[in-house]
C-alpha positions, 0 to 999 in steps of 0.5 A: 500500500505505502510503495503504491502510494509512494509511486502516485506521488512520484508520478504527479511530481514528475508530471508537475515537472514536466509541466514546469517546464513546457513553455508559453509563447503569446501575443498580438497581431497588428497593422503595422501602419495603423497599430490596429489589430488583426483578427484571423491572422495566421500563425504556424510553427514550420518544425511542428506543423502546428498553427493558430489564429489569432482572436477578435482582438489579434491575441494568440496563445500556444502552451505545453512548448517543449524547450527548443527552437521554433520557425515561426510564420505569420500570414494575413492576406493583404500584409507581408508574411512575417518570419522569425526564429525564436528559442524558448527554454524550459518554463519560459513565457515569452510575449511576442507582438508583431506589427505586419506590414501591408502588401502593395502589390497584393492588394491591386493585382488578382491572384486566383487563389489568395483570398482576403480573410473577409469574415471580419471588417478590416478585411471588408473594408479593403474589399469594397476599396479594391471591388470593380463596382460600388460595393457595401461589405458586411463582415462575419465579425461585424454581424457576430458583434451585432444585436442580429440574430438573422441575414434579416436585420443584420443586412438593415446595418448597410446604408441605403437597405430596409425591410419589407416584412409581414404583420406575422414578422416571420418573412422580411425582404430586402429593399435597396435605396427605396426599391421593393424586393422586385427590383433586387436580386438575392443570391447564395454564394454569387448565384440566384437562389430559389424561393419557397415563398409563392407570392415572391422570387426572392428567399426570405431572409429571417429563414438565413442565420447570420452565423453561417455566413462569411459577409453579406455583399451588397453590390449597388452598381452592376459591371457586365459579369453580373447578372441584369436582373437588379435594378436597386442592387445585388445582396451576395449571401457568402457562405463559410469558406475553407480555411488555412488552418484548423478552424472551429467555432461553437455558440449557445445561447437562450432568449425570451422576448418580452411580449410574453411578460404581459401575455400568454402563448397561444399554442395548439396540437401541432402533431393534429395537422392533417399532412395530406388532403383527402385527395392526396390520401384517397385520390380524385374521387374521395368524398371527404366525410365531416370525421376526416378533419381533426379538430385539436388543432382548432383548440387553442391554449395559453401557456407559458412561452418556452424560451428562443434556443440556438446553437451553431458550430462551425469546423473546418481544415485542410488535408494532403498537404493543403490539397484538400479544404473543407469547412461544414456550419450548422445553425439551429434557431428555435425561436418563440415570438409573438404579435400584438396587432390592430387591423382595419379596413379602409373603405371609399366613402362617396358620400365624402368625395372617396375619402377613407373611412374605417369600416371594420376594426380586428384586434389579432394576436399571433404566437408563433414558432420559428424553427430554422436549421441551416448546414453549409458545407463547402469542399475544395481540392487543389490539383496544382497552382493552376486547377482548383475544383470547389462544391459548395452546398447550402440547405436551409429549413423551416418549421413555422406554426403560428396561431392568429387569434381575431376578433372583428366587427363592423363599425358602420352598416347595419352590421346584422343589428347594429344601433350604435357604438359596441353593438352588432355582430362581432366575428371571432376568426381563429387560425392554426398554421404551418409551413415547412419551407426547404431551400437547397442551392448545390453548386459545383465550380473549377478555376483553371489557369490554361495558359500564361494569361489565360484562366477558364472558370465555370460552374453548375448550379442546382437550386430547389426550393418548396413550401409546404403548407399542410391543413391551415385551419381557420374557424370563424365564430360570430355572436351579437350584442343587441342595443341593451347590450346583452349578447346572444352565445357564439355560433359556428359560422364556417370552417375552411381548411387548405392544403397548399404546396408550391416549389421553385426550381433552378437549374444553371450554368455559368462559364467565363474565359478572361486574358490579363495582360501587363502593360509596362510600368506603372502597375498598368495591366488590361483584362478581358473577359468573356462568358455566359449563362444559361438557366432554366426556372420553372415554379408550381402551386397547387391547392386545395380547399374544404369548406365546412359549414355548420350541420343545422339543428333538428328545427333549421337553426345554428346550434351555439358553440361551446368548444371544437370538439361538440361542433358538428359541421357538413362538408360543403365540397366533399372533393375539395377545390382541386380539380377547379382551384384557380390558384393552381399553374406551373409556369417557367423562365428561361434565361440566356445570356452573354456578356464581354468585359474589360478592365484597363487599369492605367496607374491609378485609374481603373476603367470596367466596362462591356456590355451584357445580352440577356434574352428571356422566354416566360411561360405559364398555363392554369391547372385547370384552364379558366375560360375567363382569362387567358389560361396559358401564355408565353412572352419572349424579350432581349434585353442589351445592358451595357455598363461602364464603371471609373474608379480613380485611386486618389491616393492609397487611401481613397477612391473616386468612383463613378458608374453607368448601368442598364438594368431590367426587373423581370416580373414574378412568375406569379404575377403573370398568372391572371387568376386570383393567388394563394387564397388572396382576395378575387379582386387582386389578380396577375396580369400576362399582358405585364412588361418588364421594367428597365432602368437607367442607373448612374452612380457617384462615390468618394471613398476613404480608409483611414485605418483598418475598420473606419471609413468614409463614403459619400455618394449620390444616385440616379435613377429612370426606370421604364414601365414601372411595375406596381399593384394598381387599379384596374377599374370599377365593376358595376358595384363600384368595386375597384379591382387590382392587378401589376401594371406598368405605369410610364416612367419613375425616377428615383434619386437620392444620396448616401452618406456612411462613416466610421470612427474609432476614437481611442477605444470609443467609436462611431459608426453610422450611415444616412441614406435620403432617396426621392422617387415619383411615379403616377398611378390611376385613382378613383375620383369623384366629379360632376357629368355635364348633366350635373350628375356625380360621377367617378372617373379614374385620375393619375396621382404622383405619389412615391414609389412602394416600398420607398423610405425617404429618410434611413439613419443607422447610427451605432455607439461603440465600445473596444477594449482589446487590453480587456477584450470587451466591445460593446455598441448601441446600434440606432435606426430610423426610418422615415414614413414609407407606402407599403400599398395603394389606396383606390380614392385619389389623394390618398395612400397607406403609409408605415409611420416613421419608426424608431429601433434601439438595440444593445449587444456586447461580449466579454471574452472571459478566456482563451477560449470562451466569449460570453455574448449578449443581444437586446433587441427592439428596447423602444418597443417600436410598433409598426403602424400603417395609417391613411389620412391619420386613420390607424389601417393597422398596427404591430407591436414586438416588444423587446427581445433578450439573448445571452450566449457563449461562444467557444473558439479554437 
C-alpha cells in the first residue's frame, strides 16, 4: 500500500515537472501602419506543423512548448508574411507582438487563389476599396458583434437597405435605396437562389442565420459579369469558406422576448395537422366525410412561452498537404415570438368625395414558432497552382406554426343589428398554421489557369426550393350584442381548411474565359473577359380547399358553440377545390445570356466596362384552364445592358468612383398568372399582358480608409426606370368595386444620396450611415366629379405619389465600445426610418403609409478566456410598433416588444 502510494506521488511530481517546464509563447497581431489589430491572422510553427489564429482582438496563445527552437510564420492576406526564429527554454513565457506590414502589390493585382480573410471588417473594408463596382461589405465579425440574430436585420446595418416584412414578422425582404424586393436580386454564394415563398422570387431572409455566413455583399452598381436582373442592387449571401488552418467555432445561447411578460402563448396540437388532403390520401374521387378533419388543432391554449434556443458550430481544415479544404456550419434557431396587432379596413366613402373611412376594426394576436436549421458545407481540392475544383452546398429549413387569434366587427352598416357604438355582430376568426419551407442551392465550380494569361472558370448550379403548407385551419365564430347590450352565445359560422404546396426550381450554368495582360510600368495591366449563362426556372402551386359549414339543428337553426370538439359541421365540397382551384399553374423562365468585359487599369485609374445580352422566354398555363382569362401564355424579350464603371485611386487611401448601368426587373412568375393567388382576395389578380421594367442607373462615390475598420463614403444616385411595375387599379365593376392587378405605369425616377462613416476614437467609436432617396411615379385613382348633366360621377385620375416600398429618410447610427487590453466591445446600434407606402389606396389623394419608426438595440461580449466569449443581444428596447395609417386613420398596427439573448461562444 505505502510503495503504491509512494509511486502516485512520484508520478504527479514528475508530471508537475514536466509541466514546469513546457513553455508559453503569446501575443498580438497588428497593422503595422495603423497599430490596429488583426483578427484571423495566421500563425504556424514550420518544425511542428502546428498553427493558430489569432482572436477578435489579434491575441494568440500556444502552451505545453517543449524547450527548443521554433520557425515561426505569420500570414494575413493583404500584409507581408512575417518570419522569425525564436528559442524558448524550459518554463519560459515569452510575449511576442508583431506589427505586419501591408502588401502593395497584393492588394491591386488578382491572384486566383489568395483570398482576403473577409469574415471580419478590416478585411471588408479593403474589399469594397479594391471591388470593380460600388460595393457595401458586411463582415462575419461585424454581424457576430451585432444585436442580429438573422441575414434579416443584420443586412438593415448597410446604408441605403430596409425591410419589407409581414404583420406575422416571420418573412422580411430586402429593399435597396427605396426599391421593393422586385427590383433586387438575392443570391447564395454569387448565384440566384430559389424561393419557397409563392407570392415572391426572392428567399426570405429571417429563414438565413447570420452565423453561417462569411459577409453579406451588397453590390449597388452592376459591371457586365453580373447578372441584369437588379435594378436597386445585388445582396451576395457568402457562405463559410475553407480555411488555412484548423478552424472551429461553437455558440449557445437562450432568449425570451418580452411580449410574453404581459401575455400568454397561444399554442395548439401541432402533431393534429392533417399532412395530406383527402385527395392526396384517397385520390380524385374521395368524398371527404365531416370525421376526416381533426379538430385539436382548432383548440387553442395559453401557456407559458418556452424560451428562443440556438446553437451553431462551425469546423473546418485542410488535408494532403493543403490539397484538400473543407469547412461544414450548422445553425439551429428555435425561436418563440409573438404579435400584438390592430387591423382595419379602409373603405371609399362617396358620400365624402372617396375619402377613407374605417369600416371594420380586428384586434389579432399571433404566437408563433420559428424553427430554422441551416448546414453549409463547402469542399475544395487543389490539383496544382493552376486547377482548383470547389462544391459548395447550402440547405436551409423551416418549421413555422403560428396561431392568429381575431376578433372583428363592423363599425358602420347595419352590421346584422347594429344601433350604435359596441353593438352588432362581432366575428371571432381563429387560425392554426404551418409551413415547412426547404431551400437547397448545390453548386459545383473549377478555376483553371490554361495558359500564361489565360484562366477558364465555370460552374453548375442546382437550386430547389418548396413550401409546404399542410391543413391551415381557420374557424370563424360570430355572436351579437343587441342595443341593451346583452349578447346572444357564439355560433359556428364556417370552417375552411387548405392544403397548399408550391416549389421553385433552378437549374444553371455559368462559364467565363478572361486574358490579363501587363502593360509596362506603372502597375498598368488590361483584362478581358468573356462568358455566359444559361438557366432554366420553372415554379408550381397547387391547392386545395374544404369548406365546412355548420350541420343545422333538428328545427333549421345554428346550434351555439361551446368548444371544437361538440361542433358538428357538413362538408360543403366533399372533393375539395382541386380539380377547379384557380390558384393552381406551373409556369417557367428561361434565361440566356452573354456578356464581354474589360478592365484597363492605367496607374491609378481603373476603367470596367462591356456590355451584357440577356434574352428571356416566360411561360405559364392554369391547372385547370379558366375560360375567363387567358389560361396559358408565353412572352419572349432581349434585353442589351451595357455598363461602364471609373474608379480613380486618389491616393492609397481613397477612391473616386463613378458608374453607368442598364438594368431590367423581370416580373414574378406569379404575377403573370391572371387568376386570383394563394387564397388572396378575387379582386387582386396577375396580369400576362405585364412588361418588364428597365432602368437607367448612374452612380457617384468618394471613398476613404483611414485605418483598418473606419471609413468614409459619400455618394449620390440616379435613377429612370421604364414601365414601372406596381399593384394598381384596374377599374370599377358595376358595384363600384375597384379591382387590382401589376401594371406598368410610364416612367419613375428615383434619386437620392448616401452618406456612411466610421470612427474609432481611442477605444470609443462611431459608426453610422444616412441614406435620403426621392422617387415619383403616377398611378390611376378613383375620383369623384360632376357629368355635364350635373350628375356625380367617378372617373379614374393619375396621382404622383412615391414609389412602394420607398423610405425617404434611413439613419443607422451605432455607439461603440473596444477594449482589446480587456477584450470587451460593446455598441448601441440606432435606426430610423422615415414614413414609407407599403400599398395603394383606390380614392385619389390618398395612400397607406408605415409611420416613421424608431429601433434601439444593445449587444456586447466579454471574452472571459482563451477560449470562451460570453455574448449578449437586446433587441427592439423602444418597443417600436409598426403602424400603417391613411389620412391619420390607424389601417393597422404591430407591436414586438423587446427581445433578450445571452450566449457563449467557444473558439479554437
Amino acid at each position: 500500500m505505502i510503495s503504491r502510494l509512494y509511486l502516485i506521488i512520484v508520478f504527479f511530481l514528475f508530471a508537475s515537472l514536466a509541466s514546469a517546464q513546457n513553455a508559453i509563447l503569446k501575443g498580438r497581431i497588428t497593422d503595422g501602419t495603423s497599430n490596429e489589430p488583426l483578427p484571423g491572422a495566421y500563425i504556424h510553427f514550420d518544425n511542428l506543423n502546428k498553427g493558430a489564429v489569432t482572436d477578435a482582438f489579434g491575441n494568440f496563445e500556444f502552451d505545453k512548448l517543449s524547450p527548443g527552437e521554433y520557425k515561426i510564420k505569420v500570414k494575413y492576406i493583404g500584409f507581408e508574411e512575417f518570419e522569425k526564429e525564436i528559442n524558448i527554454a524550459a518554463g519560459q513565457v515569452i510575449i511576442l507582438n508583431i506589427p505586419l506590414a501591408e502588401h502593395k502589390k497584393d492588394l491591386n493585382t488578382v491572384n486566383v487563389y489568395g483570398k482576403l480573410n473577409e469574415s471580419n471588417e478590416s478585411s471588408s473594408r479593403q474589399s469594397e476599396k479594391n471591388a470593380n463596382n460600388i460595393t457595401n461589405v458586411l463582415s462575419a465579425r461585424a454581424m457576430e458583434r451585432s444585436p442580429d440574430l438573422n441575414a434579416a436585420t443584420a443586412i438593415t446595418r448597410v446604408s441605403a437597405v430596409t425591410l419589407q416584412r409581414n404583420s406575422g414578422s416571420d418573412e422580411a425582404y430586402a429593399i435597396i435605396r427605396g426599391l421593393e424586393p422586385r427590383y433586387n436580386n438575392s443570391l447564395i454564394n454569387g448565384v440566384k437562389v430559389t424561393s419557397p415563398d409563392p407570392v415572391s422570387r426572392f428567399v426570405s431572409l429571417t429563414i438565413v442565420p447570420s452565423d453561417l455566413l462569411d459577409r453579406i455583399e451588397v453590390s449597388k452598381t452592376l459591371t457586365p459579369e453580373m447578372e441584369g436582373d437588379a435594378i436597386g442592387g445585388t445582396v451576395n449571401l457568402v457562405f463559410k469558406d475553407a480555411p488555412d488552418h484548423e478552424y472551429f467555432k461553437a455558440d449557445v445561447s437562450l432568449g425570451y422576448s418580452a411580449i410574453f411578460f404581459n401575455r400568454k402563448y397561444d399554442s395548439f396540437d401541432e402533431g393534429a395537422v392533417q399532412r395530406k388532403s383527402p385527395i392526396d390520401r384517397f385520390g380524385s374521387g374521395y368524398l371527404a366525410p365531416p370525421g376526416y378533419f381533426s379538430r385539436p388543432n382548432l383548440d387553442f391554449t395559453k401557456t407559458t412561452a418556452p424560451p428562443t434556443s440556438l446553437a451553431s458550430f462551425t469546423y473546418g481544415r485542410r488535408f494532403f498537404n493543403n490539397k484538400l479544404g473543407f469547412i461544414v456550419s450548422d445553425s439551429y434557431q428555435n425561436q418563440y415570438y409573438g404579435t400584438n396587432s390592430e387591423f382595419n379596413i379602409a373603405i371609399l366613402d362617396p358620400q365624402n368625395n372617396n375619402r377613407p373611412i374605417i369600416s371594420d376594426v380586428a384586434n389579432r394576436t399571433y404566437s408563433t414558432q420559428q424553427l430554422n436549421n441551416g448546414l453549409s458545407g463547402h469542399l475544395d481540392y487543389k490539383f496544382d497552382d493552376k486547377n482548383k475544383i470547389s462544391l459548395d452546398n447550402v440547405f436551409l429549413y423551416t418549421y413555422i406554426a403560428q396561431a392568429r387569434l381575431s376578433i372583428d366587427t363592423s363599425i358602420i352598416g347595419g352590421n346584422g343589428g347594429r344601433v350604435g357604438p359596441g353593438t352588432g355582430t362581432v366575428y371571432n376568426d381563429n387560425r392554426s398554421y404551418i409551413q415547412n419551407q426547404y431551400v437547397e442551392n448545390l453548386k459545383l465550380s473549377g478555376k483553371h489557369i490554361i495558359a500564361k494569361h489565360f484562366q477558364f472558370d465555370w460552374a453548375g448550379i442546382y437550386s430547389n426550393a418548396t413550401a409546404n403548407s399542410p391543413d391551415r385551419a381557420d374557424l370563424t365564430l360570430n355572436h351579437l350584442i343587441n342595443p341593451d347590450f346583452t349578447s346572444t352565445p357564439n355560433y359556428f359560422d364556417a370552417i375552411s381548411r387548405i392544403w397548399s404546396k408550391n416549389g421553385n426550381k433552378d437549374l444553371s450554368a455559368t462559364g467565363s474565359l478572361s486574358y490579363t495582360t501587363d502593360l509596362g510600368g506603372n502597375n498598368n495591366s488590361l483584362q478581358l473577359k468573356a462568358g455566359g449563362l444559361y438557366r432554366h426556372s420553372t415554379r408550381f402551386n397547387k391547392q386545395n380547399q374544404y369548406e365546412l359549414k355548420p350541420a343545422p339543428e333538428a328545427n333549421g337553426v345554428k346550434s351555439p358553440f361551446t368548444d371544437i370538439y361538440s361542433a358538428n359541421w357538413i362538408v360543403y365540397n366533399v372533393t375539395g377545390s382541386l380539380q377547379s382551384d384557380v390558384s393552381n399553374y406551373t409556369a417557367f423562365e428561361d434565361i440566356t445570356a452573354g456578356y464581354g468585359q474589360f478592365k484597363l487599369t492605367l496607374n491609378k485609374l481603373d476603367v470596367i466596362g462591356g456590355v451584357r445580352v440577356e434574352g428571356t422566354k416566360q411561360g405559364y398555363d392554369t391547372n385547370p384552364v379558366v375560360l375567363t382569362v387567358l389560361s396559358s401564355e408565353r412572352k419572349t424579350y432581349t434585353d442589351l445592358l451595357p455598363s461602364l464603371q471609373l474608379k480613380y485611386k486618389l491616393n492609397d487611401l481613397s477612391n473616386f468612383r463613378a458608374s453607368y448601368f442598364k438594368s431590367i426587373s423581370r416580373p414574378a412568375l406569379f404575377e403573370l398568372v391572371p387568376t386570383a393567388t394563394f387564397g388572396e382576395a378575387t379582386d387582386i389578380n396577375g396580369n400576362p399582358f405585364i412588361k418588364h421594367s428597365e432602368a437607367d442607373n448612374y452612380d457617384l462615390r468618394y471613398e476613404l480608409f483611414p485605418k483598418n475598420e473606419e471609413q468614409f463614403f459619400l455618394g449620390a444616385f440616379y435613377k429612370n426606370i421604364k414601365n414601372p411595375i406596381e399593384f394598381a387599379l384596374q377599374g370599377l365593376d358595376q358595384g363600384g368595386q375597384a379591382s387590382t392587378q401589376p401594371q406598368n405605369f410610364g416612367t419613375a425616377k428615383v434619386a437620392g444620396a448616401e452618406v456612411v462613416y466610421s470612427r474609432y476614437f481611442g477605444n470609443l467609436g462611431i459608426s453610422g450611415n444616412y441614406t435620403y432617396t426621392y422617387s415619383n411615379i403616377k398611378s390611376p385613382k378613383v375620383y369623384n366629379t360632376k357629368t355635364a348633366q350635373g350628375k356625380d360621377t367617378s372617373i379614374l385620375k393619375p396621382q404622383d405619389r412615391p414609389l412602394q416600398g420607398q423610405t425617404g429618410n434611413v439613419i443607422n447610427l451605432s455607439l461603440l465600445y473596444k477594449n482589446d487590453k480587456h477584450k470587451e466591445f460593446i455598441q448601441l446600434a440606432y435606426t430610423y426610418t422615415s414614413k414609407t407606402i407599403p400599398f395603394i389606396y383606390n380614392g385619389y389623394g390618398y395612400d397607406y403609409y408605415t409611420q416613421p419608426q424608431s429601433f434601439l438595440a444593445l449587444s456586447g461580449e466579454k471574452q472571459v478566456s482563451r477560449h470562451f466569449t460570453l455574448t449578449a443581444k437586446v433587441n427592439n428596447i423602444l418597443n417600436t410598433p409598426t403602424t400603417v395609417k391613411i389620412d391619420n386613420l390607424i389601417q393597422s398596427k404591430d407591436l414586438y416588444n423587446v427581445s433578450f439573448n445571452l450566449g457563449l461562444r467557444y473558439s479554437l
